[in-house]
C-alpha positions in Angstrom: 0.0 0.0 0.0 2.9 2.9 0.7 6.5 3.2 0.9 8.1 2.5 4.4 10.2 5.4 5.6 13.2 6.0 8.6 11.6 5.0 12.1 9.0 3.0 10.0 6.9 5.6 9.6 4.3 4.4 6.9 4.9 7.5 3.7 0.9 7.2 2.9 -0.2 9.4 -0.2 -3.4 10.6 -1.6 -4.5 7.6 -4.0 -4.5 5.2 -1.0 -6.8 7.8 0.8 -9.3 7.9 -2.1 -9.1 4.0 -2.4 -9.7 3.3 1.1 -6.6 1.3 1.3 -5.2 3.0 4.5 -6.3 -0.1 7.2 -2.5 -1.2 7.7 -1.7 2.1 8.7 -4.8 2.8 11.1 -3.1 3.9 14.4 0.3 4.1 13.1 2.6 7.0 12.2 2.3 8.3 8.6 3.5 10.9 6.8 1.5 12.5 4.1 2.4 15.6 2.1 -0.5 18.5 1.2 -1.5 22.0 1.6 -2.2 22.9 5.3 -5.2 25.6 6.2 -4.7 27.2 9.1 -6.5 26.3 12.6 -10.3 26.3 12.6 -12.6 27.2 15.6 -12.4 23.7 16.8 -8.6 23.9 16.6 -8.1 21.8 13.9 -5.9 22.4 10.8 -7.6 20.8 7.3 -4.6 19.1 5.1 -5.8 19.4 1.5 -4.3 17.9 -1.8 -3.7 21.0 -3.1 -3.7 24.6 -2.4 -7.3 25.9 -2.1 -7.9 29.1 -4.1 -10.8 30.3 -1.2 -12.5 28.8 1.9 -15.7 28.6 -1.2 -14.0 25.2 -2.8 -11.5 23.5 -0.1 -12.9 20.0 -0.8 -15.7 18.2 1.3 -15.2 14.4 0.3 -12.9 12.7 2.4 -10.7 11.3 0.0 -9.3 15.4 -0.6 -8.9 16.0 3.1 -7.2 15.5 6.3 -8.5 16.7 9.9 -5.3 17.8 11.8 -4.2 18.4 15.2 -0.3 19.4 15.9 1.8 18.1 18.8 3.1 21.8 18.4 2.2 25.0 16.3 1.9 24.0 12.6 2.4 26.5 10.0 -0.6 27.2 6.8 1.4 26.3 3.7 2.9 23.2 1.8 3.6 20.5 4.4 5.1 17.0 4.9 3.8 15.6 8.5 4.3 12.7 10.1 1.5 11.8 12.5 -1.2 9.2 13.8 -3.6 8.3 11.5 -7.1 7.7 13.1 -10.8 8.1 11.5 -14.0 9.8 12.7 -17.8 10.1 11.1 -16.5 13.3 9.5 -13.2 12.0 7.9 -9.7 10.9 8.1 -7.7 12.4 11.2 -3.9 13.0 11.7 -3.3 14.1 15.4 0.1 14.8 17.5 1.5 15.8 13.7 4.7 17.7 13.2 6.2 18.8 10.0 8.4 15.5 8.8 12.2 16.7 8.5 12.7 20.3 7.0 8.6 20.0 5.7 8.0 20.1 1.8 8.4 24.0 2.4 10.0 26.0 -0.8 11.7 23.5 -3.0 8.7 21.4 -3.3 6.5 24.3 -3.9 9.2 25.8 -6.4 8.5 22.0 -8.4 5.2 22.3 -8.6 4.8 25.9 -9.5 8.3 26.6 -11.2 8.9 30.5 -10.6 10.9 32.3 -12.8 14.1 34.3 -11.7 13.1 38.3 -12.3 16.5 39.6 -11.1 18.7 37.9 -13.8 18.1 40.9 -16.1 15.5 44.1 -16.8 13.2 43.7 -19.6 13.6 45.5 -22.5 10.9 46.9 -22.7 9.3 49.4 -19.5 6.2 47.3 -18.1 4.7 50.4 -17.4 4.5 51.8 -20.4 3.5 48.7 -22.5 0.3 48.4 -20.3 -0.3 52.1 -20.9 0.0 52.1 -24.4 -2.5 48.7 -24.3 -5.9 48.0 -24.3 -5.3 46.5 -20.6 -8.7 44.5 -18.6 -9.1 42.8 -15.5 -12.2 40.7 -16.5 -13.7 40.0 -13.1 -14.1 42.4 -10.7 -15.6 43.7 -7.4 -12.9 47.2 -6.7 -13.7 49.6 -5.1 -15.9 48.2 -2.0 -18.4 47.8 -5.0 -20.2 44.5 -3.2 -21.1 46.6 0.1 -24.3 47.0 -1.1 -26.7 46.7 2.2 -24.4 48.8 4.1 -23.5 51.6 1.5 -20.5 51.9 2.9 -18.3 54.5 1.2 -16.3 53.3 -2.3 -12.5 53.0 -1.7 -10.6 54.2 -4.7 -10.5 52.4 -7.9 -9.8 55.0 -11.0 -6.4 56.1 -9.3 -4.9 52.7 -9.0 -5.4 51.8 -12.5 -4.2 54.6 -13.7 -0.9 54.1 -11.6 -1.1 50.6 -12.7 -1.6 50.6 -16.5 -5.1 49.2 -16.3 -7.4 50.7 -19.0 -11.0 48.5 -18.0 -12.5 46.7 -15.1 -15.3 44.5 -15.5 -17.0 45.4 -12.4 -19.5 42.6 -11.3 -22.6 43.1 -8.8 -23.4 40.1 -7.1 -26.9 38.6 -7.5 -26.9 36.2 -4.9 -25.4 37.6 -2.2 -28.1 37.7 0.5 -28.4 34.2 0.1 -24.7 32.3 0.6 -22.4 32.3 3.6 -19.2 30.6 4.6 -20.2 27.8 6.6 -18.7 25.5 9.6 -17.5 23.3 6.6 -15.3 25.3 5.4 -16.8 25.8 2.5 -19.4 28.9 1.0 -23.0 27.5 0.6 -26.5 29.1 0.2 -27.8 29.0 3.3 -31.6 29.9 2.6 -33.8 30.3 -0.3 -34.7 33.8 -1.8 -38.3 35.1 -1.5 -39.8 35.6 -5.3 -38.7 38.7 -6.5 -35.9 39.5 -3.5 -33.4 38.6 -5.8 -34.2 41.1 -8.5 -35.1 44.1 -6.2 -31.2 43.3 -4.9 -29.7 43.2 -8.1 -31.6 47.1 -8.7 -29.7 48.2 -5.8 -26.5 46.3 -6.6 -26.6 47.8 -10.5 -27.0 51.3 -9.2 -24.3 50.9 -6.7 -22.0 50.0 -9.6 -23.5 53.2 -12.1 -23.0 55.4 -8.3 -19.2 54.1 -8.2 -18.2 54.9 -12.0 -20.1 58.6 -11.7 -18.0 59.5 -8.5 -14.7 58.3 -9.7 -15.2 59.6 -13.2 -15.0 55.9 -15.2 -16.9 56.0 -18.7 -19.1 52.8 -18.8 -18.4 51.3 -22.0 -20.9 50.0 -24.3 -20.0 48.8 -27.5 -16.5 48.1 -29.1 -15.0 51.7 -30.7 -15.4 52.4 -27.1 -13.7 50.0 -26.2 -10.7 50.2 -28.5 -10.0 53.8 -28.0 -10.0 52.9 -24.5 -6.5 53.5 -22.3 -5.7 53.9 -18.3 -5.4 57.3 -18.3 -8.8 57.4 -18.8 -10.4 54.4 -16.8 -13.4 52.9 -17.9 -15.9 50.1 -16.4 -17.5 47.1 -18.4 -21.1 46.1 -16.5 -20.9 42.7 -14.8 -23.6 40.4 -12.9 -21.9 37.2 -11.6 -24.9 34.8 -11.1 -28.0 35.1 -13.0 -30.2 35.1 -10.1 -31.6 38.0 -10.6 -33.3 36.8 -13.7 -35.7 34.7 -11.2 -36.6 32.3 -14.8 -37.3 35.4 -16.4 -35.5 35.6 -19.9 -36.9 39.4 -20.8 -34.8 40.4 -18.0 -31.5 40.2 -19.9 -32.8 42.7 -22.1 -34.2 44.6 -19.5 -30.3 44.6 -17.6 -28.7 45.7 -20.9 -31.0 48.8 -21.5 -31.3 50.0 -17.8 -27.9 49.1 -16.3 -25.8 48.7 -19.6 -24.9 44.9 -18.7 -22.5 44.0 -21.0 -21.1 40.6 -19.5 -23.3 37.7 -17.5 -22.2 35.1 -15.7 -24.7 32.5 -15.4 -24.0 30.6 -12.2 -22.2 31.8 -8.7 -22.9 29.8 -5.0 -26.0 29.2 -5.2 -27.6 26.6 -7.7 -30.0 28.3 -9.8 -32.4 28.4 -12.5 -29.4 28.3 -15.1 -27.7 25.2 -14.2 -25.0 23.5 -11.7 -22.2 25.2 -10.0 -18.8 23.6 -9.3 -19.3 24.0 -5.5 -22.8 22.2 -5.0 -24.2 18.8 -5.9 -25.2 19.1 -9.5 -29.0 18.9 -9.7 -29.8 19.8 -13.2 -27.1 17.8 -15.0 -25.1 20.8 -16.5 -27.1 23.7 -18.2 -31.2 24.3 -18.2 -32.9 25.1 -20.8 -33.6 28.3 -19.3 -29.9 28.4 -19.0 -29.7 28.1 -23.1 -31.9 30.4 -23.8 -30.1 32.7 -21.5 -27.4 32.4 -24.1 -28.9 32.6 -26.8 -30.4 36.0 -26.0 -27.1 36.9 -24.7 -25.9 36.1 -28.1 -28.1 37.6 -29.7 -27.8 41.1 -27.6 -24.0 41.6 -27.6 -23.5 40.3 -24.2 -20.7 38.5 -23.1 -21.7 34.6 -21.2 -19.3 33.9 -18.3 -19.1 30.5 -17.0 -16.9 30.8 -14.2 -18.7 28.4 -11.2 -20.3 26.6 -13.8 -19.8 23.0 -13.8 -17.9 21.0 -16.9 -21.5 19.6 -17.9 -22.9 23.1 -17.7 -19.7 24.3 -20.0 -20.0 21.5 -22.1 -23.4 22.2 -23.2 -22.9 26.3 -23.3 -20.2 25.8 -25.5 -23.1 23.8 -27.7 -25.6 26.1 -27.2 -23.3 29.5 -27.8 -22.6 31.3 -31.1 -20.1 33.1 -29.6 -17.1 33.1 -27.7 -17.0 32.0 -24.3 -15.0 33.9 -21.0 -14.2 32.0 -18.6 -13.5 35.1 -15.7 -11.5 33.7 -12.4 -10.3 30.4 -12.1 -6.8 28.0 -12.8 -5.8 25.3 -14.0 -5.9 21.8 -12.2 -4.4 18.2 -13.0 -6.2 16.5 -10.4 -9.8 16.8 -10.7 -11.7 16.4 -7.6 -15.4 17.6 -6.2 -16.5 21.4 -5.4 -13.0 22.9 -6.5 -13.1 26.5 -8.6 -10.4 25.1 -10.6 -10.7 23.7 -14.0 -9.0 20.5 -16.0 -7.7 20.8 -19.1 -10.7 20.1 -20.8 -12.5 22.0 -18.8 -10.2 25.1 -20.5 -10.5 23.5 -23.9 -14.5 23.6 -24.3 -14.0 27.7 -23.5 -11.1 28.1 -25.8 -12.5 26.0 -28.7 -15.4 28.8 -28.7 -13.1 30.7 -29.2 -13.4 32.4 -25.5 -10.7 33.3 -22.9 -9.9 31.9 -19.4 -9.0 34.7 -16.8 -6.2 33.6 -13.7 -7.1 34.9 -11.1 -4.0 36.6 -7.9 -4.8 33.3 -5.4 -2.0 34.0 -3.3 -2.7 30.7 -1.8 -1.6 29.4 -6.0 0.2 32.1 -6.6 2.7 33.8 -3.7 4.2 36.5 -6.0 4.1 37.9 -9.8 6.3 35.3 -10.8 4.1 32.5 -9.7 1.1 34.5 -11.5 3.1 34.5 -14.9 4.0 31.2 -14.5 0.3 30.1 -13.7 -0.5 32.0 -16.8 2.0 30.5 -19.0 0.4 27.0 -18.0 -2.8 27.6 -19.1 -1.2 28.9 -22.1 0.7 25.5 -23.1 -3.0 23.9 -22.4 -5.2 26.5 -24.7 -2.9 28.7 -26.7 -2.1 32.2 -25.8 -5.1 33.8 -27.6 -7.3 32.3 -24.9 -5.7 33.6 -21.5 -6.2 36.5 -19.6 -6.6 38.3 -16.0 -9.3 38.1 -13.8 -8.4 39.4 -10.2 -12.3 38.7 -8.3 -10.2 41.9 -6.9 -12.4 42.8 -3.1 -14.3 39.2 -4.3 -12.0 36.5 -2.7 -11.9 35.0 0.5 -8.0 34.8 1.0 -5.3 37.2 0.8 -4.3 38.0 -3.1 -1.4 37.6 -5.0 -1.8 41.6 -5.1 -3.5 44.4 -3.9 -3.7 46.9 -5.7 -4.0 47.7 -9.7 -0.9 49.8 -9.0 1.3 46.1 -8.7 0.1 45.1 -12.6 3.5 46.6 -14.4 5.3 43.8 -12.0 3.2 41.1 -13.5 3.8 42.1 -16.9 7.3 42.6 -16.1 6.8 38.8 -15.0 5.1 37.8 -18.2 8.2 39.4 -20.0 10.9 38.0 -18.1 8.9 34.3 -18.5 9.6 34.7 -22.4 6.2 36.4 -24.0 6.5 38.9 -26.6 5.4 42.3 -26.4 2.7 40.9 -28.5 1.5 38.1 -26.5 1.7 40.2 -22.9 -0.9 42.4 -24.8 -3.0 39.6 -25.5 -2.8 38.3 -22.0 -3.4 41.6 -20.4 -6.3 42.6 -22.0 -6.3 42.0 -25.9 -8.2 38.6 -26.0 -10.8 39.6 -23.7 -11.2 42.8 -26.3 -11.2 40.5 -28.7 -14.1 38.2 -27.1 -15.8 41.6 -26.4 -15.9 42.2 -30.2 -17.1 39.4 -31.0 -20.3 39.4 -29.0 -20.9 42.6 -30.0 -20.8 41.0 -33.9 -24.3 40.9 -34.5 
């Protein structure tokens, strides 16, 4: 079943936990290698498989976790522990664990994220100014204290950053379901309740002005059609309408249209926490086997408008049949990429990225810092996505004031260090264009191709 290692402690790894071939080492010292979370309220640390991108997707089956208690302090972060492997109702448990020799710590997070060394030489070309002379987009975004909707609490400042920064357009996304989900005891962000009929929609109305009351006060153009678009350049910043979840629909179709006249949507995503009328997310059960029908002719009218279809949270049966349904491309917002596919993770396969690409949509990385500690982690997230879908089908999605953890970075004032990244990791001028806004324009264009 597993290797035997010095003081015969039993090395067990992740495929024997999914089998259930872990009897022989009931009891017994182990060591097993993951991603460590840091101490709950019932002081226990979770061990994942991987790095979690938010609290929303750490995994619930038992075969992706470990329930841990230290013999001393542990530390969040890649680990190797040895402990004593026990069970309970709620899962495996590894108590009195301490990190096994010097832990998997940098080198093994260096191998399975390779960094790339910024100080061997500057790039040729001033990061700066490339994104200023660029069409630059972060498609997913909540800046500016935009989701603060029941409080009103004052905006923090958006316009100023991107302008420091290089960043041209935010896609600035309300958040239909948000009186609905919560981060719950299982570490994980569920709907909690059902909405009453039409709660959902009055929300949104208050949400969608927020979003109009944030771009008026910091003096962002809201940008509705491509020459807009185009011309558009961060000394000037501009703001591209976003709903993530469709909620506020309620199985009413005639409200898409009703969104792009009185709020100027320009981009929808379909799903968020909350399994709607639309189809599955990648957090819940799936209930409706991938996309509704409602959910298709969602699209289809989408289509049909000039409005962009996100389906970031959407399950791969959802994306499987968008991607049959749509006649145009497909975005992808916040997510990244995964080699071992498991239950209620935000990240995406392969083919998962394939069925957006082959529309021929875009895939936005999101600043995880969990993924991603620093720029050159970022590029080199981005540059594996790349080898998967091609490097017209990649972009930046920040779910910037959206995610759950810290971020890769802060403000849109850091974004001349990840192209500076994207540079040093062997793009082109042409390609960190592309990756930093260009393909999403390009997408944008597209829908708007009536």
């Amino acid at each position: 079943m597993a290797d035997s290692c010095r003081d015969a402690v039993i090395h067990l790894r992740w495929e024997h936990i999914a089998a259930g071939d872990v009897t022989a080492a009931a009891g017994r010292m182990v060591r097993l290698d993951g991603w460590l979370t840091g101490m709950d309220l019932n002081g226990c640390h979770l061990l994942l498989i991987e790095p979690p991108c938010c609290p929303g997707c750490r995994p619930g089956p038992a075969s992706s976790r470990v329930f841990v208690t230290g013999a001393a302090p542990l530390q969040s972060g890649p680990a190797s522990l040895i402990g004593v492997l026990g069970q309970t109702a709620e899962g495996h448990t590894l108590t009195a664990a301490r990190p096994f020799g010097g832990g998997i710590g940098r080198r093994r997070l260096l191998a399975s994220a390779p960094l790339v060394c910024l100080a061997a030489a500057a790039p040729a070309v001033e990061p700066l100014k490339l994104l200023q002379e660029s069409v630059t987009i972060d498609v997913h975004s909540h800046a500016g204290r935009l989701l603060s909707v029941r409080t009103n609490r004052t905006f923090t400042p958006v316009a100023d950053s991107m302008r420091d920064g290089g960043l041209a357009v935010v896609c600035l996304a309300i958040v239909s379901d948000a009186p609905t989900h919560r981060l719950m005891t299982d570490h994980r962000i569920h709907p909690f309740r059902n909405p009453a009929p039409g709660e959902l929609y009055a929300y949104s109305h208050r949400a969608f002005a927020r979003l109009h009351a944030l771009a008026t006060q910091q003096g962002m153009t809201i940008l509705t059609d491509v020459a807009s678009l185009q011309r558009a350049r961060s000394d000037q910043p501009c703001v591209i309408v976003a709903a993530e979840g469709g909620d506020f629909l309620e199985g009413n179709p005639e409200r898409v249209e009703e969104a792009y006249g009185q709020w100027q949507l320009r981009h929808l995503q379909l799903t968020h926490y909350r399994v709607n009328e639309l189809g599955d997310i990648q957090t819940e059960e799936p209930v409706h086997g991938g996309l509704t029908d409602f959910g298709a002719e969602v699209i289809r009218r989408c289509n049909q408008l000039g409005v962009i279809v996100d389906v970031a949270h959407g399950t791969l049966s959802l994306v499987r049949r968008a991607a049959a349904v749509t006649t145009k491309p497909l975005v992808l917002s916040h997510t990244s990429l995964t080699n071992r596919p498991r239950p209620f993770t935000r990240l995406i396969t392969p083919e998962h990225a394939k069925l957006v690409a082959g529309t021929g949509g875009m895939i936005g990385i999101w600043p995880v810092a969990s993924l991603f500690p620093n720029m050159a982690a970022l590029a080199a997230g981005m540059a594996r996505m790349v080898a998967e879908v091609g490097v017209d089908h990649v972009g930046l999605g920040t779910d910037s004031m959206g995610l759950v953890g810290p971020a890769t970075f802060d403000s849109y004032a850091a974004l001349p260090g990840l192209a500076a990244a994207l540079l040093a990791a062997g793009f082109g001028v042409a390609d960190v264009r592309k990756l930093m806004g260009g393909n999403y324009a390009r997408v944008f264009a597209a829908s708007m191709d009536g």
